[in-house]
N, C-alpha and C positions, 0 to 999 in steps of 0.2 A: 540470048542471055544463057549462060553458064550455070555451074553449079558453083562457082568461086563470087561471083557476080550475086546469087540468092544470097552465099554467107553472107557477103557485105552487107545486102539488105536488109538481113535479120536481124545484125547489129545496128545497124542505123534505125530501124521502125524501133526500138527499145528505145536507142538514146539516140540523136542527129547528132548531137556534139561530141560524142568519140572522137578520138584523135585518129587517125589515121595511122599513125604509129600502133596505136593499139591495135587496133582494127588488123595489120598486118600481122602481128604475135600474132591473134587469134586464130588466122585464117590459112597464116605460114606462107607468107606470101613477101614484096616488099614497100614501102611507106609509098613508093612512085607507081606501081602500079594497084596499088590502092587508089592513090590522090587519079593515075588516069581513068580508071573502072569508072569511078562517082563521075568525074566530067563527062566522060561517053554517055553516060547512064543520062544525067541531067541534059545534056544537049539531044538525045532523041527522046525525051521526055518521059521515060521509064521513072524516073523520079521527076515528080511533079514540084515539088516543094520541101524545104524544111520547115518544123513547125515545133512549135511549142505544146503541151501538154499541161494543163493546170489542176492544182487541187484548190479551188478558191471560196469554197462553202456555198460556192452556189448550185441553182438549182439545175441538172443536167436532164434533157428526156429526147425520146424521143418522138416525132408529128409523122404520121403516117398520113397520107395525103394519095383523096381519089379525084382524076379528073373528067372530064366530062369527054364521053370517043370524039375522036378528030380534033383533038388537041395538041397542039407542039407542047410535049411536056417539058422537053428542052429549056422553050421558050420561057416557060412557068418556071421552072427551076430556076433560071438564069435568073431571073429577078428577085425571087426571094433569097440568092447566094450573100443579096446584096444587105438583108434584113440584117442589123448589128449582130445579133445575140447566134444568129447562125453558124455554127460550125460547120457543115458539111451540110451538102443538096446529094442524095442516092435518088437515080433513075433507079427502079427496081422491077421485075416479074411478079407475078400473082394479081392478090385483091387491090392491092394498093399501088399508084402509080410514079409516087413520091417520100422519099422518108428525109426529113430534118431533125438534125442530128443539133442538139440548140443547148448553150449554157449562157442561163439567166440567173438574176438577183434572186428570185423567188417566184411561187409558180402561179402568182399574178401575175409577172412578166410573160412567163409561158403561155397563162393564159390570151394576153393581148396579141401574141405570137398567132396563138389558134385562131382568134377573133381576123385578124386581120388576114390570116389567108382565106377563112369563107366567107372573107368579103369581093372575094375576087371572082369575077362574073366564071372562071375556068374550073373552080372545084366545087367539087360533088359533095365529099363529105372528109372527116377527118376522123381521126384516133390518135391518143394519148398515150405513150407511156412514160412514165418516170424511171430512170435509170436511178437504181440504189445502190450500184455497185460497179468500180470499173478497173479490169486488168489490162496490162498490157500484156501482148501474147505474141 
């Protein structure tokens, strides 16, 4: 990856749906190898997906989640990807081994979210936070 290949991407993490045309003005490049940069990028998987971004008045936070040593945390993730309200599964470093990244109705919801991961024989313990605020960067 480049440094023509990052521009692209910085435009695209803000908005997916840029035109390509623009995307080119931007970056002073042309609309075709724009449109080929994103396919190369999408076929070795450097771009995972496009995705949507909501403001829908519900509640966002974040589940910080500990598992118990000698655990596929993978494994654990891989299944909670699958819980509705989940946005994002983060493997992550430190005290905590898991972060769910979760928008719900309200933070009953979240709540049931919490209940039902330490109902799973693999977690240790959990933490809460409520996201009150969220930029794109």
């Amino acid at each position: 990856m480049d440094d023509l290949d990052r521009r692209i991407l910085s435009i695209l993490r803000r908005d997916a749906r840029t035109p390509y045309t623009e995307i080119a003005n931007r970056v002073g490049t042309s609309e075709g190898t724009v449109r080929n940069r994103v396919d190369r990028m999408t076929e070795e998987g450097t771009i995972e997906r496009f995705t949507v971004t909501t403001r829908t008045g519900n509640v966002k936070a974040m589940i910080e989640i500990s598992v118990e040593m000698n655990v596929d945390t993978a494994a654990v993730g891989g299944r909670m990807v699958d819980w509705e309200e989940v946005d994002f599964v983060w493997q992550v470093s430190g005290e905590d081994d898991i972060v769910l990244v979760v928008d719900a109705v309200d933070t009953g919801a979240v709540n049931e979210l919490i209940s039902q991961a330490r109902e799973m024989d693999e977690v240790k313990s959990t933490k809460t936070r409520l996201i009150l605020d969220e930029r794109l960067g």
